[in-house]
N, C-alpha and C positions, 0 to 999 in steps of 0.2 A: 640190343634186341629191337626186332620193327615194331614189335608193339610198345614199350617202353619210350624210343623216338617219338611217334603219336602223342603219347599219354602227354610226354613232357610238354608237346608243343598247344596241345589242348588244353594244360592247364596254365601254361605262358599266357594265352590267348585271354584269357579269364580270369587273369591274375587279381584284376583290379577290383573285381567286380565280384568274388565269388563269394566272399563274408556275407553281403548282402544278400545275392541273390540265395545262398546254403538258408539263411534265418526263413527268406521267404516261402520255400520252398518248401518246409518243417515247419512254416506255422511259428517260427521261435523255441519251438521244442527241443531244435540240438543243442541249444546250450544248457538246457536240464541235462540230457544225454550225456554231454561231456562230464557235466559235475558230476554223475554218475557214477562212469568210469572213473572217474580219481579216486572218486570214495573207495572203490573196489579197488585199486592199487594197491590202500593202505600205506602211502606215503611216508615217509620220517626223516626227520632233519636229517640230513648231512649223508644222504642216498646219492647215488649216481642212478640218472634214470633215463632211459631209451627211448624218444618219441620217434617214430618209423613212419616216414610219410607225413612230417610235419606242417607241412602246407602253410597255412598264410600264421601259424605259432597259437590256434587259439588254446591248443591243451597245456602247451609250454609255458604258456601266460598263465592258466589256473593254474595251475601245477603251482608254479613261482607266486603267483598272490596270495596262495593256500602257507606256501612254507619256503620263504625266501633262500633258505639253508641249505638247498642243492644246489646238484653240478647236472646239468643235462646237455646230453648230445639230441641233436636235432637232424634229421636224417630226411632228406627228401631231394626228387630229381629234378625237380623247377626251383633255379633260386629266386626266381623272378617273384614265387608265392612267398619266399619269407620276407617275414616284415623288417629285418635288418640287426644288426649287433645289438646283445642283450647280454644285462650282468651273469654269468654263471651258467651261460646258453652258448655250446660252440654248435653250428650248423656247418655240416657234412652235404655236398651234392654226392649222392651217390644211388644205386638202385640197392630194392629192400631185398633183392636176391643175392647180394652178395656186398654183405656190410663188411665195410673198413676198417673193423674194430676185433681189438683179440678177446678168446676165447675167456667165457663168464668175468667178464667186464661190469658189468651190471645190475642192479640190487632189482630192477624193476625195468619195465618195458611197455610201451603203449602204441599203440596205434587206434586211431579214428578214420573212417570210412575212406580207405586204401585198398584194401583188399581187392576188390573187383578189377584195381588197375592193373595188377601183376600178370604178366602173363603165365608164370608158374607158380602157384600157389604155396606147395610144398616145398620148395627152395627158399620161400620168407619164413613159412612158420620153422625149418627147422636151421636159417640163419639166424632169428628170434632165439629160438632155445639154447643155440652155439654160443650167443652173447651174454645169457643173461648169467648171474651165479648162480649154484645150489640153491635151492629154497627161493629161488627168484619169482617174482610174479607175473606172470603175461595177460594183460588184457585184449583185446581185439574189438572194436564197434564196428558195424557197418549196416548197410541195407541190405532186406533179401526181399525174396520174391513172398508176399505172406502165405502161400500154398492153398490152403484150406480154411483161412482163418475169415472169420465173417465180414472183414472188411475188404478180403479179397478183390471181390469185382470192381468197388468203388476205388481200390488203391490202383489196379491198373487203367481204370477209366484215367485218372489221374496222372498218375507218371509215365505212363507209357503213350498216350493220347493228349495231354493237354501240356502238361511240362514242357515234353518237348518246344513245338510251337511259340509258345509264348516265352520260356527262357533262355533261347533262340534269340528271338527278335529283342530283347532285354541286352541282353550279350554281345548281339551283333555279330554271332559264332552260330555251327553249328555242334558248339560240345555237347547241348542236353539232348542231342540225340543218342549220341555217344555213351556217356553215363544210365539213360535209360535201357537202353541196350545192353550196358554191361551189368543192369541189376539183372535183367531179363533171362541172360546166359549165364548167372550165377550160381556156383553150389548152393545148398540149403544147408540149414543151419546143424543139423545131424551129421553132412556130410564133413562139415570143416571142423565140426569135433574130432570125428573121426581123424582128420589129419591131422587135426593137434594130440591126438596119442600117439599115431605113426611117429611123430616127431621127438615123441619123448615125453610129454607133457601128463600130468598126474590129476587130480581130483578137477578133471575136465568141468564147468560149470556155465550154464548158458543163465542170461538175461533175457527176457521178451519183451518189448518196450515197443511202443507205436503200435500198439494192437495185433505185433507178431509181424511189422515191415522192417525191425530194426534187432537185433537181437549184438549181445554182448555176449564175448569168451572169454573165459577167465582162466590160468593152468598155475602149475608149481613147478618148475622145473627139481626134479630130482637131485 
């Protein structure tokens, strides 16, 4: 896919540099975020567990710090972002639209701030649902646009106006144009509920974090 091409070579370009520039960027706050989402996994020894869009491994690493006693597949289209062979970690290059994995495979499933890359949305959440088992757990993080929320205008004066520019020229890329953009054209966070039912997914449950710029999905696959 031309968008998927893109993505890969935008996040190739940034590979080295994006742990860094992601903290700065959040103030430090993503890494609360992630410990977050695990919490809400609800993790247990000796799970097989789905990271979608694994990028440079930071949830892989909690995940495995938290409870060494899993098997996780690692799933992402830049291998250039993963940090390399790990115990009990296999890494797949592949796109979240069509995982290489068979049918309820999976005790749990995660993904962090992927979503806005996809160029089909519905095609991840319900390859997500296709992988994971009965009773499985899906979580989803990412940014959104915070609509109404009182920090609204300062959060676009920010990402949309100053981010770019400066993590740009940090980067030596013009990906945080890119990323900005893509929070910009984003569904909202009501909307991708919505598709995590279409998909299948049960006692649908949102997170609001960052004052309503970051929000977490949570489901049960039937």
């Amino acid at each position: 896919m031309e968008k998927e091409v893109m993505v890969r070579e935008i996040f190739k370009s940034i590979s080295t540099k994006y742990d860094f520039i992601d903290s700065l960027m959040s103030f430090g706050m993503d890494r609360r975020w992630r410990k977050f989402v695990i919490d809400l996994l609800d993790i247990r020894p000796g799970m097989h567990v789905e990271d979608i869009g694994a990028g440079s491994g930071k949830v892989t690493e909690e995940m495995l710090s938290r409870i060494p006693d899993l098997m996780i597949d690692a799933v992402d289209l830049t291998k250039e972002m993963f940090p390399g062979p790990k115990r009990n970690v296999n890494f797949t290059v592949a796109s979240a639209e069509k995982l290489p994995f068979e049918d309820e495979k999976f005790d749990r499933c995660v993904s962090c701030f992927l979503t806005r890359n996809i160029p089909t949305l519905q095609n991840y959440l319900d390859e997500s649902y296709r992988t994971l088992k009965p009773g499985g757990i899906f979580c989803n993080m990412d940014i959104f646009d915070p609509g109404k929320s009182f920090i609204a205008p300062a959060f676009r004066i920010y990402f949309y106006r100053l981010v770019p520019p400066v993590m740009n020229r940090v980067s030596h890329t013009e990906a945080y144009t890119y990323l900005a953009n893509s929070v910009k054209n984003f569904v909202t966070p009501i909307q991708f509920s919505q598709m995590m039912k279409k998909s299948g997914y049960r006692n649908v449950e949102t997170f609001r974090l960052g004052a309503g710029s970051v929000y977490i999905h949570r489901g049960i696959k039937d």
